[in-house]
N, CA, C and O of each residue as an XYZ file, in Angstrom:
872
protein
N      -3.894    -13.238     -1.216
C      -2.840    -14.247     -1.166
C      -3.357    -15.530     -1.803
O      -4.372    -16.100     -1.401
N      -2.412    -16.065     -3.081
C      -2.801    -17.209     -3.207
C      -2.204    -18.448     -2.548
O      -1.004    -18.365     -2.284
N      -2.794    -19.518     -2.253
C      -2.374    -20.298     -1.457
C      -2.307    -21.578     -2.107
O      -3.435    -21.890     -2.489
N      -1.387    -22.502     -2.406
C      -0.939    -23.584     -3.294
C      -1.820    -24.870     -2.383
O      -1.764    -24.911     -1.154
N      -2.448    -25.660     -3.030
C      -3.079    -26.741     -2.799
C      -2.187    -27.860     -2.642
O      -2.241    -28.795     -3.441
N      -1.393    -27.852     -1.708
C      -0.351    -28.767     -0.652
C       0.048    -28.432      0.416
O      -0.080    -27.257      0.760
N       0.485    -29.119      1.024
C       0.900    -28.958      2.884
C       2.213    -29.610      2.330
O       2.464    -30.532      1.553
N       2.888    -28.779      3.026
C       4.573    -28.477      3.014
C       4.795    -29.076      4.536
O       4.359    -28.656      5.607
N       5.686    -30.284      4.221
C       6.007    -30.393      5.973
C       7.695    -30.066      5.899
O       8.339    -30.838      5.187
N       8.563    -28.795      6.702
C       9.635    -28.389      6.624
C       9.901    -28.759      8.375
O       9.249    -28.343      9.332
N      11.466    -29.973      8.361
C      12.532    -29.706      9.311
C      13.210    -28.791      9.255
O      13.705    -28.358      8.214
N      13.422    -28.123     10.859
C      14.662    -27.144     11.402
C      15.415    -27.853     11.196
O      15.143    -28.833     11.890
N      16.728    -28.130     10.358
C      18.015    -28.845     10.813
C      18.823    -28.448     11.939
O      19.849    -28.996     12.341
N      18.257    -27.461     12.386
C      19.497    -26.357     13.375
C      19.011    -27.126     15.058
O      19.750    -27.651     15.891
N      17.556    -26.927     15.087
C      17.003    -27.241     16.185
C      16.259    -28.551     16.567
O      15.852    -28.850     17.690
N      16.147    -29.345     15.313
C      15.955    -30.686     15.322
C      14.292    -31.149     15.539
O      13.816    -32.266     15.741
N      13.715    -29.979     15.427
C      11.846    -29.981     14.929
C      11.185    -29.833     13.998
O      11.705    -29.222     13.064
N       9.926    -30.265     13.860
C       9.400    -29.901     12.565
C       8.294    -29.432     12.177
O       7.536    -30.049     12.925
N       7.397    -28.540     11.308
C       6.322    -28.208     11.382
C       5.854    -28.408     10.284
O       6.715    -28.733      9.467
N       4.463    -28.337      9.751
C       3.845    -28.321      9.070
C       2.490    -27.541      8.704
O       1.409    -27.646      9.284
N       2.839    -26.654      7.490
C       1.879    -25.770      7.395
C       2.060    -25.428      5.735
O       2.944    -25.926      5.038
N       1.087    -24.523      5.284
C       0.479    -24.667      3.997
C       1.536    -23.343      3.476
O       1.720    -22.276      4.062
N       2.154    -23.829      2.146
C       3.537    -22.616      1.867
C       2.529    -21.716      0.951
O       1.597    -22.311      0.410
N       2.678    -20.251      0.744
C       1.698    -19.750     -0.196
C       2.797    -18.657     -1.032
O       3.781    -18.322     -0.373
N       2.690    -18.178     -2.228
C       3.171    -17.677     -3.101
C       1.993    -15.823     -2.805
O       0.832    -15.802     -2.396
N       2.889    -14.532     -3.205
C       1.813    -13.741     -2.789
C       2.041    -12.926     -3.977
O       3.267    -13.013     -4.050
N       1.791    -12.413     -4.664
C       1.767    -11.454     -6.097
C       1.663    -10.217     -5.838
O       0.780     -9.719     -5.139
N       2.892     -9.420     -6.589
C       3.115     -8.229     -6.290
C       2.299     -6.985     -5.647
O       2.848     -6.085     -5.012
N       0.816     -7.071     -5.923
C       0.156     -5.771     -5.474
C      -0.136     -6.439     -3.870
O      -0.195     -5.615     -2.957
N      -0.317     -7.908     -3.526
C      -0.419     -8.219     -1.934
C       0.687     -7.787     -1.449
O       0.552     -7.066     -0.460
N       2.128     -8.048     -1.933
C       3.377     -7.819     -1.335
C       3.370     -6.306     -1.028
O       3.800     -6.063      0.099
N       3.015     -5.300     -1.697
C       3.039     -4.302     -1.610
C       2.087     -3.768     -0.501
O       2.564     -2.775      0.048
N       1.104     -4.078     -0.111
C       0.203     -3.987      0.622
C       0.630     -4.558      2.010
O       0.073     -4.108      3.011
N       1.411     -5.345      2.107
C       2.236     -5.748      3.134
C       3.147     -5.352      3.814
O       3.596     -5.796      4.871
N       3.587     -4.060      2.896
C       5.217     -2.994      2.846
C       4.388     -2.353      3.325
O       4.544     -2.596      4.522
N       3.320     -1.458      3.216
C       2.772     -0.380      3.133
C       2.313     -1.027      5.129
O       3.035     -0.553      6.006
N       1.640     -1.616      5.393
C       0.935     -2.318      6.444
C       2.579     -2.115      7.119
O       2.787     -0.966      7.509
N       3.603     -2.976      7.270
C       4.467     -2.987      7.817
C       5.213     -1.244      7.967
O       5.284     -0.503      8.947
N       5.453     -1.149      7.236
C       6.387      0.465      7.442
C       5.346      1.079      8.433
O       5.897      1.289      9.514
N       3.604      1.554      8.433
C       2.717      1.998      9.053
C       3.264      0.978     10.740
O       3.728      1.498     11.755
N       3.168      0.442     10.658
C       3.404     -0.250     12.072
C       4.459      0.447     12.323
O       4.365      1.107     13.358
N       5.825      0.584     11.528
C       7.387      0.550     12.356
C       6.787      1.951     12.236
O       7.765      2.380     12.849
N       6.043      3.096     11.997
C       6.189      4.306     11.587
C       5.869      4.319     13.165
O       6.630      4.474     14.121
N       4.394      4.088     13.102
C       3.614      3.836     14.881
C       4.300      3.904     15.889
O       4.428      4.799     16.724
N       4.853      2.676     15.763
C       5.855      2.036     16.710
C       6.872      2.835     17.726
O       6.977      3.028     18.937
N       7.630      3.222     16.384
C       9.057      4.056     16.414
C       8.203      5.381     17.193
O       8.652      5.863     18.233
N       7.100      5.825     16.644
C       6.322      7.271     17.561
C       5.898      7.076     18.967
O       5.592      7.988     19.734
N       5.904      5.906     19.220
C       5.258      5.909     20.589
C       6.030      4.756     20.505
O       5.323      3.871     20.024
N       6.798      4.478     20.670
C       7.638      3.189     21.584
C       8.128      3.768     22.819
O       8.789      4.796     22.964
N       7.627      2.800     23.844
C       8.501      2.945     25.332
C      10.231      2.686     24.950
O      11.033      3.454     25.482
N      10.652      1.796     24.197
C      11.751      1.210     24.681
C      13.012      1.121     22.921
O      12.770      0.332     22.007
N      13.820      1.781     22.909
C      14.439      1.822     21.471
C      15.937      1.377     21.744
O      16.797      1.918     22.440
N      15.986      0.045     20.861
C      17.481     -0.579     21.090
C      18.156     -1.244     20.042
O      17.730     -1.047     18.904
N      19.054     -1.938     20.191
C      20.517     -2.418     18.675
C      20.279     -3.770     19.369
O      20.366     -3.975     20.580
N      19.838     -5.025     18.020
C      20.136     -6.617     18.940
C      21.285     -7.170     17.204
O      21.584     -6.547     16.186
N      21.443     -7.916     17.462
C      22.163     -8.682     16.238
C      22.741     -9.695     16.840
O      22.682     -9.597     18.066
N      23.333    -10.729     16.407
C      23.624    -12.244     16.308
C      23.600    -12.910     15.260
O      23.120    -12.465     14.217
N      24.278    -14.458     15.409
C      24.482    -15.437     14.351
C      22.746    -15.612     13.663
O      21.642    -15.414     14.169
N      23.174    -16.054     12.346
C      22.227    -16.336     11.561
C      22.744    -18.028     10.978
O      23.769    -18.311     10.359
N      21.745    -18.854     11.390
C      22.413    -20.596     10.669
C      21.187    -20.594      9.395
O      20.106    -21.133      9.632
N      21.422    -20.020      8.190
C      20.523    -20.134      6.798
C      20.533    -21.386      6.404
O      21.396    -22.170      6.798
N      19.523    -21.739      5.535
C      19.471    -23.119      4.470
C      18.485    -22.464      3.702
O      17.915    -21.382      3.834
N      18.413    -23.418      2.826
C      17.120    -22.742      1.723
C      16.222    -24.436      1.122
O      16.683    -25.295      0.370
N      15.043    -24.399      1.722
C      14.762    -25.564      1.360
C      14.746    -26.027     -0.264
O      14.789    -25.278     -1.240
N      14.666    -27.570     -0.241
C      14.435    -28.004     -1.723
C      15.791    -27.962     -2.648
O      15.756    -28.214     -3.853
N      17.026    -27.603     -1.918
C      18.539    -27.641     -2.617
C      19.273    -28.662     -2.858
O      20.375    -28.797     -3.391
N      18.271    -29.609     -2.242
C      19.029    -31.075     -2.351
C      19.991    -31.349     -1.587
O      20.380    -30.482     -0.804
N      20.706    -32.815     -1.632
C      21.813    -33.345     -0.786
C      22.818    -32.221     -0.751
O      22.803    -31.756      0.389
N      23.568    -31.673     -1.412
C      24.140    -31.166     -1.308
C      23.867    -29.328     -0.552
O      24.774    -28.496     -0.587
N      22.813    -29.104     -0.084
C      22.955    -28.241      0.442
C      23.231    -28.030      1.689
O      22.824    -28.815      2.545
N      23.921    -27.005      1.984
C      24.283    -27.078      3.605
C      24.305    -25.461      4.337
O      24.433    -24.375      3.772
N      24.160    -25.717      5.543
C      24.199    -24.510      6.287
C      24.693    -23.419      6.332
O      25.769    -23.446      6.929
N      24.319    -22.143      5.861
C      25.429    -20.949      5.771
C      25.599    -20.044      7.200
O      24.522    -19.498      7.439
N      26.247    -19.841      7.842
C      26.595    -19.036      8.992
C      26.824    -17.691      8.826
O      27.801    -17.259      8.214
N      25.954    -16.984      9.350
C      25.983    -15.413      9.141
C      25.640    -14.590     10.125
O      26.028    -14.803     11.274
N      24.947    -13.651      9.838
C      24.951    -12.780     10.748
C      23.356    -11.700     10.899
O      22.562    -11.659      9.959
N      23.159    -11.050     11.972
C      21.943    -10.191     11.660
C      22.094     -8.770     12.563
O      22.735     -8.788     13.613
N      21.561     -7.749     12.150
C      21.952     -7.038     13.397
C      20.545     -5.455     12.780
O      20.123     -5.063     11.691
N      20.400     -5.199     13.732
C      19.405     -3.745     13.350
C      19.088     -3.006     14.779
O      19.669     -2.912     15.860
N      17.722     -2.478     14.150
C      17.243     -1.556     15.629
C      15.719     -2.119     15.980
O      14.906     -2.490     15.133
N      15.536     -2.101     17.264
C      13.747     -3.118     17.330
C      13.394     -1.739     18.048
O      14.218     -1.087     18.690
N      11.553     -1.243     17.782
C      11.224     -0.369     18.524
C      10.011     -1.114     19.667
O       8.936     -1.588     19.298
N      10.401     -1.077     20.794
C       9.215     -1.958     21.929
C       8.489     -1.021     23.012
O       8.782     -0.218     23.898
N       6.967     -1.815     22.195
C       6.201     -0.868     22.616
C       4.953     -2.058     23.844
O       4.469     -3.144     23.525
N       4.831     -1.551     24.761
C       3.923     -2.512     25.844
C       2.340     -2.157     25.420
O       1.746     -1.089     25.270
N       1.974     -3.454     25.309
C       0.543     -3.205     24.993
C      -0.477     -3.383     26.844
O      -1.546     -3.032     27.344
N       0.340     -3.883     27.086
C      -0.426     -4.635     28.524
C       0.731     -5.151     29.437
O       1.878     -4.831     29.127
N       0.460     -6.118     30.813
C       1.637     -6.103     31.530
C       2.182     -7.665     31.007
O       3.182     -8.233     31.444
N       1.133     -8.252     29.831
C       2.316     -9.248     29.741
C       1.977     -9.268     27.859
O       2.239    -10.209     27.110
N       1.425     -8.116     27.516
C       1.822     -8.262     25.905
C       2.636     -7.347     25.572
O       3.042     -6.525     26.394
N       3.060     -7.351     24.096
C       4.150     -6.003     24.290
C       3.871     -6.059     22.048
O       3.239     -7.008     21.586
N       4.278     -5.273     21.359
C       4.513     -4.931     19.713
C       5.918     -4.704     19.886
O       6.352     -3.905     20.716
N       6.705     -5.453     19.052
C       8.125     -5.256     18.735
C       8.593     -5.313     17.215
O       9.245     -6.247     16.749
N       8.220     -4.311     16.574
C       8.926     -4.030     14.958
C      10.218     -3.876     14.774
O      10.939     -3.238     15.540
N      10.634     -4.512     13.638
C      11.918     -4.386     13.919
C      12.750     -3.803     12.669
O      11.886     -3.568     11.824
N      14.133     -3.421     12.090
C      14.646     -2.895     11.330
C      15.880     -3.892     11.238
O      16.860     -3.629     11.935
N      15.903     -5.122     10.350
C      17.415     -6.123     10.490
C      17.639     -6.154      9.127
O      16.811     -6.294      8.227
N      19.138     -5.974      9.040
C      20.320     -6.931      8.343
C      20.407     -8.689      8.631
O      20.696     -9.395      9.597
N      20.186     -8.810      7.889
C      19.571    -10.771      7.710
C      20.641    -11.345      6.530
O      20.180    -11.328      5.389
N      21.857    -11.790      6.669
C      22.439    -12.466      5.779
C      22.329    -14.063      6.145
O      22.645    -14.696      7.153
N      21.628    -14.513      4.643
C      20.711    -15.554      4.281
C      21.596    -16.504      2.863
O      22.504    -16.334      2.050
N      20.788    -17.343      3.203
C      21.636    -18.165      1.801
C      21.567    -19.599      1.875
O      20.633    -20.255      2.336
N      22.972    -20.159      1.226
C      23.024    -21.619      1.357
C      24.430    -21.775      1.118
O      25.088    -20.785      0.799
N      25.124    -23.232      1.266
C      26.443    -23.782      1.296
C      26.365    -24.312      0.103
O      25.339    -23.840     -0.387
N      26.870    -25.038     -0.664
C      26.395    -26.093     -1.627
C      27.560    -26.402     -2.556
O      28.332    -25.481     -2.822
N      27.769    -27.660     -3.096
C      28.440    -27.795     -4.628
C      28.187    -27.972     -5.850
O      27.182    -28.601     -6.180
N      29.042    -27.457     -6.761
C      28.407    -26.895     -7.820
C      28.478    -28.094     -8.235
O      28.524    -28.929     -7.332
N      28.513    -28.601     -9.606
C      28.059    -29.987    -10.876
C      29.417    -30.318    -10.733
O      29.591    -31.502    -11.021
N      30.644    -29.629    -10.339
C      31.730    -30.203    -10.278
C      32.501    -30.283     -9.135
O      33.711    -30.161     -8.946
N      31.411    -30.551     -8.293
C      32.108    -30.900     -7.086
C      32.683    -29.484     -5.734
O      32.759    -29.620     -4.513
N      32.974    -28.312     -6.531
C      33.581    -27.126     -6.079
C      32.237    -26.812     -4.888
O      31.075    -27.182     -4.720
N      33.287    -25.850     -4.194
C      32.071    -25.398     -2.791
C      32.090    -24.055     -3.531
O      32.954    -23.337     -4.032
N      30.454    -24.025     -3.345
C      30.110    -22.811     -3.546
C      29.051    -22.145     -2.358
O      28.273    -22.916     -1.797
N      29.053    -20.837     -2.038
C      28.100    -20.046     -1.190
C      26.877    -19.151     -1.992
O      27.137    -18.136     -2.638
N      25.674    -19.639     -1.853
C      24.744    -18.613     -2.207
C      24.399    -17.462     -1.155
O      23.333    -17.427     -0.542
N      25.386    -16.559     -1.023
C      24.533    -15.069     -0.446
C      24.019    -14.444     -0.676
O      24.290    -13.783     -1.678
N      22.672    -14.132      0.228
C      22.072    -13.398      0.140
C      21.308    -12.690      1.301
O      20.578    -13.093      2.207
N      21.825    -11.329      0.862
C      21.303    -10.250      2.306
C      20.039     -9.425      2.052
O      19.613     -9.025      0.969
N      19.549     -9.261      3.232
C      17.815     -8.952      2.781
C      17.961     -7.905      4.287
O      18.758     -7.979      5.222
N      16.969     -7.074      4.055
C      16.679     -5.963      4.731
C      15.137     -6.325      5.193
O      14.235     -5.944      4.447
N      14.784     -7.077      6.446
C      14.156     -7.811      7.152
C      13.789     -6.692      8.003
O      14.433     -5.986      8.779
N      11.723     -6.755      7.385
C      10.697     -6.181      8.513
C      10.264     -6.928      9.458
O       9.438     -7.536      8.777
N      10.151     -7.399     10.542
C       9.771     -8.224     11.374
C       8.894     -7.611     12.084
O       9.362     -6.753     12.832
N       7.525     -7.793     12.110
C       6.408     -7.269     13.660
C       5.902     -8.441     14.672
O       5.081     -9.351     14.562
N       6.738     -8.015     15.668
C       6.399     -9.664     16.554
C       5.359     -9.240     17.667
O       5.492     -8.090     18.086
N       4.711     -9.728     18.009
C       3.825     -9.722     19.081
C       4.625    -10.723     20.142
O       5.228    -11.710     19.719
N       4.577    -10.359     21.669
C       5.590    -10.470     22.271
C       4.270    -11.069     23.913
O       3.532    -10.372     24.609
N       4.521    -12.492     23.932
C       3.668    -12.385     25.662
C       5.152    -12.966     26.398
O       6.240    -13.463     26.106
N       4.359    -12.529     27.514
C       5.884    -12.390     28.946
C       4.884    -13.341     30.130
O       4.279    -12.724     31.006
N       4.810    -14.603     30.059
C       4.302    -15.096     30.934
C       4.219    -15.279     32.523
O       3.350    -15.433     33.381
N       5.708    -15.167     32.426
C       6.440    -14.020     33.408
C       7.633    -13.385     33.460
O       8.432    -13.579     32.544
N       7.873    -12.752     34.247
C       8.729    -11.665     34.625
C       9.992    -11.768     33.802
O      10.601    -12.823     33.978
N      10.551    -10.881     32.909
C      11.995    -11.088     31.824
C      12.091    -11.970     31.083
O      13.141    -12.077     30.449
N      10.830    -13.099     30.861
C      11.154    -13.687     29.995
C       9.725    -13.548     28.714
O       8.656    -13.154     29.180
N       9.762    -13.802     27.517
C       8.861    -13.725     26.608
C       8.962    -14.887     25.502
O       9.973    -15.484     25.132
N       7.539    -15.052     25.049
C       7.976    -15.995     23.798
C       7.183    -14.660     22.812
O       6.584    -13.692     23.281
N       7.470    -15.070     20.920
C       7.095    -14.088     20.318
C       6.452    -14.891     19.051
O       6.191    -16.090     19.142
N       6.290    -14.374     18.232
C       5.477    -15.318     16.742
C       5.122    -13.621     16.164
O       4.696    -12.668     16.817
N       5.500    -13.713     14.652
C       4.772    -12.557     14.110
C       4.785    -12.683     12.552
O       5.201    -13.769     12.151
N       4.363    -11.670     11.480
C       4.871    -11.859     10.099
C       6.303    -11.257     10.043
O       6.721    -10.651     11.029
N       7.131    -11.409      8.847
C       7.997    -10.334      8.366
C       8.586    -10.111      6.878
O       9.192    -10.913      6.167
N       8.285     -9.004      6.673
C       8.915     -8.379      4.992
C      10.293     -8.762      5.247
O      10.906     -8.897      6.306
N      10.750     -8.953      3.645
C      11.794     -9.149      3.421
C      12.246     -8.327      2.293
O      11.421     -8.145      1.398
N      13.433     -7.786      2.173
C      13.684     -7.138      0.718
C      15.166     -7.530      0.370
O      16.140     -7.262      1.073
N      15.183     -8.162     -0.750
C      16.867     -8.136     -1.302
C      17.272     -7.098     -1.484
O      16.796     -6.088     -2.003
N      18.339     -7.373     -0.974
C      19.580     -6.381     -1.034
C      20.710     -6.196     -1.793
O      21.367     -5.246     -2.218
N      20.741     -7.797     -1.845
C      22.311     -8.435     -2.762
C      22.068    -10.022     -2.981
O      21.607    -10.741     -2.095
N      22.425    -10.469     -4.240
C      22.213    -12.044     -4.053
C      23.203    -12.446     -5.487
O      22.996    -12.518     -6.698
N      24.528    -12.678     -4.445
C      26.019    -13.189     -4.673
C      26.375    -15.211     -4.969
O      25.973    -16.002     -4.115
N      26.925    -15.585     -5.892
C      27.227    -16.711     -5.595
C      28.873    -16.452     -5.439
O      29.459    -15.681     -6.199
N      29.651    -17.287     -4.216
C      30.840    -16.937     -4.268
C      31.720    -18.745     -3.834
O      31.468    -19.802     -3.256
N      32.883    -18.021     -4.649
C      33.754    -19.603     -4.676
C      34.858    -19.575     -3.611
O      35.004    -18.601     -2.873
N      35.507    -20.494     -3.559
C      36.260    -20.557     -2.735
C      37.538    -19.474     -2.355
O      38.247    -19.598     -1.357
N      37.656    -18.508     -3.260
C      38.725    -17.443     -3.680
C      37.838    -16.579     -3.212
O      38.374    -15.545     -3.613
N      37.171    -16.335     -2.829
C      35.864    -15.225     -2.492
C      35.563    -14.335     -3.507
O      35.274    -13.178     -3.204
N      35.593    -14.812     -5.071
C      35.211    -14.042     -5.983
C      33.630    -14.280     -5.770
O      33.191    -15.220     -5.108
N      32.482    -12.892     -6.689
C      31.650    -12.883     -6.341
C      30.748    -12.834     -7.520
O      30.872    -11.738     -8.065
N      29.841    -13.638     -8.160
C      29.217    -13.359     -9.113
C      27.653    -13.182     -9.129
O      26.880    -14.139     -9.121
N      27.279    -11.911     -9.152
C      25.841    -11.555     -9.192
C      24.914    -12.320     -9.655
O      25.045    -12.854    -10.756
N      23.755    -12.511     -8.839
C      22.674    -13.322     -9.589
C      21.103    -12.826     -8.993
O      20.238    -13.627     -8.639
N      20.976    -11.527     -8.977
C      20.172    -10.838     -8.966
C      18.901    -11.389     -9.295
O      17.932    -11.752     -8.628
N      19.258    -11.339    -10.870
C      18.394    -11.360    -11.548
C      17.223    -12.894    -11.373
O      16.156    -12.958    -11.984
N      17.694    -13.920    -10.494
C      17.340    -14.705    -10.588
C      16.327    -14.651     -8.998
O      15.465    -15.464     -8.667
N      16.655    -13.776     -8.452
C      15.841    -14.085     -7.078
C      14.531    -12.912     -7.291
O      14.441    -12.076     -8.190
N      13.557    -13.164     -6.130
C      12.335    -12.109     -6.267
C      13.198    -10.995     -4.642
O      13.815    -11.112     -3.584
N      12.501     -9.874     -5.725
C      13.059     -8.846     -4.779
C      12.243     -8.331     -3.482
O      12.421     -7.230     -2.961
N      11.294     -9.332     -3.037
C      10.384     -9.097     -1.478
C       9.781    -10.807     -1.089
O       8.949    -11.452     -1.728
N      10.299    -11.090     -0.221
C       9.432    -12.332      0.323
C       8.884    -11.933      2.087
O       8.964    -11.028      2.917
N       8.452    -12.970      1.952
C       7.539    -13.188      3.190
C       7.523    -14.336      4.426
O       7.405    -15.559      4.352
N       7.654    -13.639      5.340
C       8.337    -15.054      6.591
C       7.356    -15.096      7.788
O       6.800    -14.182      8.395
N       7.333    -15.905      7.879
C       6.253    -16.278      9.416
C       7.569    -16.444     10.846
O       8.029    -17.581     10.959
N       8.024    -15.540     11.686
C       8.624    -15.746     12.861
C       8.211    -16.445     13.756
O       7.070    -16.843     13.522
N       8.809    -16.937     15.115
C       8.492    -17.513     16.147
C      10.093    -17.461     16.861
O      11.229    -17.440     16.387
N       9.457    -17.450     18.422
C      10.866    -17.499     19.247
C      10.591    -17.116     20.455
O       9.467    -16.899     20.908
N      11.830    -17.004     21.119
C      11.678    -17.051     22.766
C      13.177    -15.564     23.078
O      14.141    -15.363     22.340
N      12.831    -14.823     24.357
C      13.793    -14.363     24.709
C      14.421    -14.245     26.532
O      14.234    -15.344     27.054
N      14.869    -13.554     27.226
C      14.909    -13.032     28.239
C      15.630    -11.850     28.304
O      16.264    -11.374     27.362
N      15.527    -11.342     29.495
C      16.094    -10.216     30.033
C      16.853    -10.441     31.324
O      16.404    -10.872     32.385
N      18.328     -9.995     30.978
C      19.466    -10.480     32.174
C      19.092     -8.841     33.113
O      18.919     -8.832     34.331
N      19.052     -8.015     32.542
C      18.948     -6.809     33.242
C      17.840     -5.840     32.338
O      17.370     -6.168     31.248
N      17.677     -5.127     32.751
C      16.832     -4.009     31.960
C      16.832     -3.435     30.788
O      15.907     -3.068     30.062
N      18.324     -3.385     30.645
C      19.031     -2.996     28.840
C      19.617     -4.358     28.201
O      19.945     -4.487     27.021
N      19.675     -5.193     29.044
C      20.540     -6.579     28.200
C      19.388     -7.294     28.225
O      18.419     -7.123     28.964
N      19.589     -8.311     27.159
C      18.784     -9.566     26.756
C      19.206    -10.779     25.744
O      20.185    -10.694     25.004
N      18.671    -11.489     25.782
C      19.344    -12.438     24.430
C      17.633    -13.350     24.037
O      16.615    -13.479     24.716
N      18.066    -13.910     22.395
C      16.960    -14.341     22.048
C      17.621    -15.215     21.131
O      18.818    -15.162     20.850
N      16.664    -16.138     20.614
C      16.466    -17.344     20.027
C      15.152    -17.326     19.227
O      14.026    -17.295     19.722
N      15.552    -17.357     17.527
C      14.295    -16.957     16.813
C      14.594    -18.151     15.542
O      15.690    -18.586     15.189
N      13.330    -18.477     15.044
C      13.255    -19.081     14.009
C      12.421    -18.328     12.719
O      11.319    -17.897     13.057
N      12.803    -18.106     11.248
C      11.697    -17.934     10.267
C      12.093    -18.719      9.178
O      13.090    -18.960      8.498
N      10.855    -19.035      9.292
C      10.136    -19.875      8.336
C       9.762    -19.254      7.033
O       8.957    -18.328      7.127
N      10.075    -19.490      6.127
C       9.947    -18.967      4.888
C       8.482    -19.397      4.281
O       8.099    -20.565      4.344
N       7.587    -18.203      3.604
C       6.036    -18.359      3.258
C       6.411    -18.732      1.548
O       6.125    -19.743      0.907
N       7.130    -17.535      1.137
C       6.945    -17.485     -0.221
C       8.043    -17.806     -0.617
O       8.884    -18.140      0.218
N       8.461    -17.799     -2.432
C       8.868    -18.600     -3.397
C      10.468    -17.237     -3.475
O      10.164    -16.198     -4.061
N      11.729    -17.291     -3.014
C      12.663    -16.653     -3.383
C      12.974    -16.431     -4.675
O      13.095    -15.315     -5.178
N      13.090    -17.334     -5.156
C      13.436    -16.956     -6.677
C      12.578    -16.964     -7.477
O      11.390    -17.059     -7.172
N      13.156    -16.835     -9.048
C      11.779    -16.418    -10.000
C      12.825    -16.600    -11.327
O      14.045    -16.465    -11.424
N      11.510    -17.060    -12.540
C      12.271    -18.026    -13.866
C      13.069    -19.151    -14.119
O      13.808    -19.446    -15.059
N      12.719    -19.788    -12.942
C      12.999    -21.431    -12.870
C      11.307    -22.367    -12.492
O      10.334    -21.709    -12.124
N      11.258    -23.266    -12.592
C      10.435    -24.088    -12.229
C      10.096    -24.751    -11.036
O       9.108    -25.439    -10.782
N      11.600    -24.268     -9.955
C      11.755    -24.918     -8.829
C      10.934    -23.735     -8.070
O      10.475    -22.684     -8.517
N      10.913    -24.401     -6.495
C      10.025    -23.724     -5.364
C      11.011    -23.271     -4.197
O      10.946    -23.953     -3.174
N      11.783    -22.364     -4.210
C      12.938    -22.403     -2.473
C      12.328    -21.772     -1.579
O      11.559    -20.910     -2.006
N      12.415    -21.932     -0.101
C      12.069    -21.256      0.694
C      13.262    -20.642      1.582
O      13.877    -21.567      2.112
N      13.763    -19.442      1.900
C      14.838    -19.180      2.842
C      14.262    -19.049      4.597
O      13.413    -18.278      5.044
N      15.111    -20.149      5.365
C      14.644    -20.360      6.300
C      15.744    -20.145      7.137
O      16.847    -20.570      6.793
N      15.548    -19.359      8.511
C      16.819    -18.942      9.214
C      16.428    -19.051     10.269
O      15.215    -19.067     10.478
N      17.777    -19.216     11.748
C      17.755    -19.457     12.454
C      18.466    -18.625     13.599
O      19.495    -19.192     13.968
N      18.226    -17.524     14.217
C      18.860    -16.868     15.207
C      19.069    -16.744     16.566
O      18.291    -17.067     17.464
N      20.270    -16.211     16.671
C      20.967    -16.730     18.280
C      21.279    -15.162     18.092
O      21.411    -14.527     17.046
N      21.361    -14.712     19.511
C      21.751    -13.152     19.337
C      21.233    -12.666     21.012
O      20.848    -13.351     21.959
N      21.464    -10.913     20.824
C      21.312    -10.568     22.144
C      20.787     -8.946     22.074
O      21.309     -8.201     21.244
N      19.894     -8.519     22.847
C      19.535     -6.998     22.564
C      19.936     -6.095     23.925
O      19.725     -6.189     25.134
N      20.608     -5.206     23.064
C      20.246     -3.873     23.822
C      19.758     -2.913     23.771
O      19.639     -2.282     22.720
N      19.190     -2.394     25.288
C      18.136     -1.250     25.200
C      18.575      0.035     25.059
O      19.602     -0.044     25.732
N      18.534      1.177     24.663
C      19.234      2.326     24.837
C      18.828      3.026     25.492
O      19.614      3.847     25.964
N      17.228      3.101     25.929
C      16.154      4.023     26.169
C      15.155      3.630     27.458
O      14.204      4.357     27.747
């Protein structure tokens, strides 16, 4: 991994905090090595997980560095997490999400436009339960485009593929509980590591914010 010689200090607009940490760019054969590392976990996981369930919820996106005019996109996330207990208060939770990501923004003439973009989000969180039903979590997670749409107010949709990188990289963090044994709800933040797009000069990071709720099946 190469790592850019600056400290990036990025506000949550959603949650009203801020952190600061070093943004790094990762080149295709690390990214790959990261897929390979991640799928081996969900492979693990999914084989010996105690606990197999469906969570999804709102997604509040921005994409840093868009300027004044960028604004919050409201979306959505939803997949399957496999949870596996390491101990009585650690636990491995890989996950399998639909992550629609993006930005609000206006174009040079004023018009609202939406940058979407949906990514097929690896997440491996390490999970402590300090006590009983409740947990906080922090982990890495793959990302893969899926689709990356600009759309106008008519909801026409014009591809722009070509302009984004097709795997990034996110640092998670968050908190959850458990109302009952199969229900839960959580509150997650990621922080975007690496550079979304590619053949511009600029730097974006996609940074998201989730509200949502899991259930267990198993």
């Amino acid at each position: 991994m190469e790592l850019r010689n600056q400290m990036v200090s990025f506000f949550g607009p959603q949650f009203g905090f801020g952190i600061s940490f070093v943004k790094a760019t990762v080149n295709p054969i690390t990214m790959k090595k990261y897929l390979i590392v991640c799928a081996a976990c969900l492979l693990v996981s999914a084989a010996r997980s105690q606990g197999v369930g469906i969570k999804g919820g709102l997604s509040l996106a921005t994409i840093s560095n868009y300027g004044s005019t960028g604004d919050t996109r409201v979306s959505g996330n939803v997949g399957l997490y496999f949870h596996s207990r390491i101990s009585s208060n650690w636990a491995l939770q890989p996950e399998v999400l639909y992550s629609g990501e993006g930005v609000k923004y206006k174009s040079v003439l004023g018009a609202d436009r939406t940058l979407a973009l949906s990514y097929i989000q690896v997440p491996v969180m390490l999970q402590f339960s300090p006590v009983r039903m409740f947990y906080i979590e922090f982990g890495p997670q793959l990302g893969i485009l899926a689709s990356a749409n600009v759309k106008d107010d008519n909801n026409n949709k014009t591809s722009v593929m070509d302009g984004y990188n097709s795997v990034s990289l996110s640092l998670n963090a968050g908190a959850g509980f458990h109302v009952t044994r199969q229900l839960g709800f959580f509150a997650r933040y990621s922080f975007g590591l690496t550079d979304i797009t590619q053949g511009d000069n600029q730097t974006y990071y996609s940074n998201v914010g989730q509200l949502g709720m899991t259930v267990r099946l198993n």
